[in-house]
C-alpha positions in Angstrom: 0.0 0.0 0.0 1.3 3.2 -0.9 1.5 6.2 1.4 3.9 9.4 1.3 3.7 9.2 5.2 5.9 7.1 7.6 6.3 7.5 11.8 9.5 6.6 13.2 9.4 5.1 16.7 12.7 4.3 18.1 12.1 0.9 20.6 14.0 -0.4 23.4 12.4 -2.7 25.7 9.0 -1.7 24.3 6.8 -5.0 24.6 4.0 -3.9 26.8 3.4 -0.6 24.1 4.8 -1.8 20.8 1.7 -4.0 19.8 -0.7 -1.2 20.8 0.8 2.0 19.5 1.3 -0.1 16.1 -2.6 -0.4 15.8 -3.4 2.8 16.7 -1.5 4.4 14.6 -3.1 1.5 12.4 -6.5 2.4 12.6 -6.4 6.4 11.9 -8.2 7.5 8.5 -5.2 8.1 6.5 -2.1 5.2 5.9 0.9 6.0 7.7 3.3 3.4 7.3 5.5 2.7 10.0 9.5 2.0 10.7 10.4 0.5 14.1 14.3 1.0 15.1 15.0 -1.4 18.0 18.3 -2.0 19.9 18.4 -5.1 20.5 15.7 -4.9 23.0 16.3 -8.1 25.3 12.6 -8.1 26.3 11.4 -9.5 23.0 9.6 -6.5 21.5 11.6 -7.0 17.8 10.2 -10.8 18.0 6.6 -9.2 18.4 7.2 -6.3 15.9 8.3 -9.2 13.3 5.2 -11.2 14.0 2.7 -8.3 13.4 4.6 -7.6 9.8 2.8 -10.7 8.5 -0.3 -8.9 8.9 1.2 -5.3 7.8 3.6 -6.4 5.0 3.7 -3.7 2.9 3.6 -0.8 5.7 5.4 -1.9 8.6 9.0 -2.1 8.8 12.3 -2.4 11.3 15.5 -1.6 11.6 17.5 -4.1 14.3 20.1 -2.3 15.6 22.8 -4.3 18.7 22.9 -2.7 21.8 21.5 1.2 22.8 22.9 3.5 20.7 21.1 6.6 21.7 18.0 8.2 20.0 19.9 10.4 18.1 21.7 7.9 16.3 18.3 5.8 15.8 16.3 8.5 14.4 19.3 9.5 12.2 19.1 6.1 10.5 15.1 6.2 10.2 16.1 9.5 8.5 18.3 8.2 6.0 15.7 5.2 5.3 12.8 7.5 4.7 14.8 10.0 2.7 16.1 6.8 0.5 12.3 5.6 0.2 11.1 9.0 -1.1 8.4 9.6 1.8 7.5 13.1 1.9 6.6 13.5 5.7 8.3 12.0 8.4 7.4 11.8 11.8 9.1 11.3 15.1 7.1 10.1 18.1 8.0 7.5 21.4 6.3 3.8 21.9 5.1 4.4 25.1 1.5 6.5 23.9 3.1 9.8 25.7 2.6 11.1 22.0 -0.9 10.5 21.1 -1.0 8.7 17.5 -4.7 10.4 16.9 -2.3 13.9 17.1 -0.5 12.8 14.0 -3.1 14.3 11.3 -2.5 17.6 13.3 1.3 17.8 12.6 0.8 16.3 9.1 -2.6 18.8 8.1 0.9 22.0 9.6 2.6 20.7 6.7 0.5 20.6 4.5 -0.5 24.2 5.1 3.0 25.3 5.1 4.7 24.4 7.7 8.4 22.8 6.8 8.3 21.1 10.5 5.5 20.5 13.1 6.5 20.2 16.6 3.8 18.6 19.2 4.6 21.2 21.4 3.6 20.5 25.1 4.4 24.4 26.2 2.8 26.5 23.5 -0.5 27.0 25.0 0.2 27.2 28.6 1.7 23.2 30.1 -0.2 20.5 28.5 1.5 17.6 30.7 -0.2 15.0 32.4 1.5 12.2 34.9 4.6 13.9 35.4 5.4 14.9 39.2 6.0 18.7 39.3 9.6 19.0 39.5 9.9 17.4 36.3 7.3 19.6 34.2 9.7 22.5 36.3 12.5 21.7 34.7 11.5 20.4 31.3 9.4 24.0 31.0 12.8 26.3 32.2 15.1 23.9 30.4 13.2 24.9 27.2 13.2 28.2 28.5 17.1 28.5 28.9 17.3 26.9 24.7 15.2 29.5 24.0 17.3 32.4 25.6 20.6 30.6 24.3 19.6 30.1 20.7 17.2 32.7 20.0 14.8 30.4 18.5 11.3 31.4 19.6 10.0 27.9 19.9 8.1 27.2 23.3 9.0 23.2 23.2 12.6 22.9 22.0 13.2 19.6 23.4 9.8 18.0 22.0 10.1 14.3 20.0 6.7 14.3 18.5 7.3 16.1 14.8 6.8 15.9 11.1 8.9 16.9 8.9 9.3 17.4 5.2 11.5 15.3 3.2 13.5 18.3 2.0 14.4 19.2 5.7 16.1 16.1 5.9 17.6 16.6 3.4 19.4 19.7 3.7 20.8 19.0 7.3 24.0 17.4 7.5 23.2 14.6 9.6 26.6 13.7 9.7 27.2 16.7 11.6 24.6 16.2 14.3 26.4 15.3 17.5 24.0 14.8 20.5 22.8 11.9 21.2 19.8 11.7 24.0 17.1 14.8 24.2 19.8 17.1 23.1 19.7 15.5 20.0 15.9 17.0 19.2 17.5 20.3 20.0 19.7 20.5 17.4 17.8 19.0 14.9 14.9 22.4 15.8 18.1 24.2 15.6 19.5 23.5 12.5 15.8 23.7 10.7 15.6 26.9 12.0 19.1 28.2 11.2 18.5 26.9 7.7 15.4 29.1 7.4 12.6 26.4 7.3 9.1 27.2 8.5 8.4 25.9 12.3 5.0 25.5 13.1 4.6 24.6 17.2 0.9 22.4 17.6 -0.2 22.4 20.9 -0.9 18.6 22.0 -1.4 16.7 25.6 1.6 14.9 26.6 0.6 12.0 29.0 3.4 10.3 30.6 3.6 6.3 30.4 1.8 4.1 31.9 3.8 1.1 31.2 7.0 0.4 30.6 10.1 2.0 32.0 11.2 6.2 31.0 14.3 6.1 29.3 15.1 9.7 31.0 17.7 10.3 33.0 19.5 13.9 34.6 22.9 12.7 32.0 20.6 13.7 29.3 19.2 17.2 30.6 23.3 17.5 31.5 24.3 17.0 27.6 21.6 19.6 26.5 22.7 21.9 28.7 26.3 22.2 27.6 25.5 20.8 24.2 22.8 23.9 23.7 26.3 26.5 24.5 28.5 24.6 22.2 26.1 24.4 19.5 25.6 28.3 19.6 29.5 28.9 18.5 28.6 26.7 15.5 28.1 27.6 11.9 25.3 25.5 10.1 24.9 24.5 6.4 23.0 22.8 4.1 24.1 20.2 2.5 23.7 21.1 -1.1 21.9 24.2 -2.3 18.2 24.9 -0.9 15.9 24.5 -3.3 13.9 27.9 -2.6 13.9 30.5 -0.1 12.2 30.5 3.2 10.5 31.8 6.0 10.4 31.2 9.4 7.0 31.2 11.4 5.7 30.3 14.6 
C-alpha cells in the first residue's frame, strides 16, 4: 500500500506498548506506514514487531540495531531510510502513547498548510503535561526556557520528539554533523531547521506520561543539553547542497 507518510518510533524494551501503539496508529483514517528502530531490546519487542509484519507487510518495517545506541543515532538512521524511500513526511514520536497517534493528522494537516516542521509542542498554550510529578514539568518547562534564551529560536518546546517533517528538511541537514545523542539531540535537529530558514509550526498537543513500561530519562541527558545547547551556539550550520527555494520562518 502506498503512502507518502511514515512514523519513526525508536524501541527499546517496548513489549507492553509496541503491539498497541502499532494499531493505533493503524487504525487512523489516512495510511501511515511505519519504521520500528529497535536495539536489540532483550525483552522481546523486535520478536513481536516481526510477527505483526505478516499482517502489515507492505507498511510496517524495522531496523534491528545491537545494543543502545542513543535516540539520536536511531532517528538519524530512520532519517536516511525515509529519505532513501522517497516519503514526503516524516514523523518522530515514542512507543510508550506519551505522544498520542490520533495527534498525527495535526502535525501532518501543519505541513501541508506550510509548515516545513511540526513540533507537538507541550508548552505552547500554557503546560499540556499530564503524569509527570512537578519538578519534572519545572524543569522540562525552564530547560526549554534557557534553549530559547541561548539560541534565539522562539520555539516554546525545544526539546519536544513528536514532529513531522518534510522530506526536503532532511535533506538539507547534514546529519553527519549532528552530535547529541539523548534529548539534546531534538535540539539540534529544531536548531539547524531553524538556522537553515525552514518554517516551524509549534501544535499544541497533551503529553501524558507512560503508563507502562520503563522512562528512558535520566539527569545525564538534561546535563548534555545543557552544555550541548552552549556549544552548539558557536557553530556555523549549512546545508548540504543548495536549498531549493527561499524560506521563512513562522511560529
Amino acid at each position: 500500500m502506498e503512502s507518502d507518510k511514515i512514523v519513526i518510533i525508536p524501541t527499546y524494551n517496548e513489549k507492553e506498548n509496541i503491539e498497541k501503539i502499532i494499531r493505533a496508529i493503524k487504525s487512523l483514517k489516512n495510511l501511515y506506514h511505519i519504521l520500528i528502530i529497535d536495539d536489540g531490546s532483550p525483552d522481546g519487542t523486535a520478536d513481536i514487531v516481526k510477527t505483526m509484519q505478516e499482517e502489515f507487510a507492505d507498511s510496517l518495517f524495522m531496523i534491528q540495531r545491537e545494543g543502545k545506541s542513543g535516540l539520536g543515532s536511531a532517528y538519524i538512521a530512520g532519517f536516511r531510510w525515509s529519505v532513501a524511500k522517497n516519503y514526503s513526511y516524516i514523523f518522530e514520536m515514542d512507543a510508550d502513547f506519551s505522544h498520542n497517534p490520533e495527534d498525527l493528522p495535526k502535525l501532518y494537516n501543519a505541513c501541508v498548510e506550510g509548515a516545513d516542521l511540526a513540533i507537538g509542542s507541550r508548552y505552547c498554550n500554557g503546560v499540556s503535561v499530564i503524569n509527570w510529578p512537578i519538578g519534572r514539568v519545572v524543569m522540562s518547562y525552564f530547560a526549554s526556557s534557557y534553549v530559547r534564551r541561548v539560541l534565539g529560536m522562539r520555539i516554546f518546546d525545544t526539546t519536544a520528539g513528536f514532529k513531522c517533517y518534510k522530506r526536503e528538511v532532511l535533506e538539507s541537514i547534514d546529519l553527519d554533523k549532528i552530535r547529541m545523542k539523548g534529548y539534546g539531540f531534538q535540539i539540534e535537529m529544531k536548531y539547524n531547521t531553524f538556522k537553515l530558514g525552514f518554517k516551524i509550526k509549534e501544535v499544541p498537543i497533551i503529553f501524558v506520561d507512560r503508563t507502562e513500561g520503563t522512562s528512558k530519562m535520566s539527569s545525564g541527558i538534561f546535563g548534555e543539553a545543557f552544555w550541548g545547547v552552549i556549544k552548539m551556539r558557536l557553530r556555523k550550520i549549512k546545508p548540504v547542497g543548495k536549498l531549493r527555494k527561499k524560506h521563512i520562518v513562522m511560529f
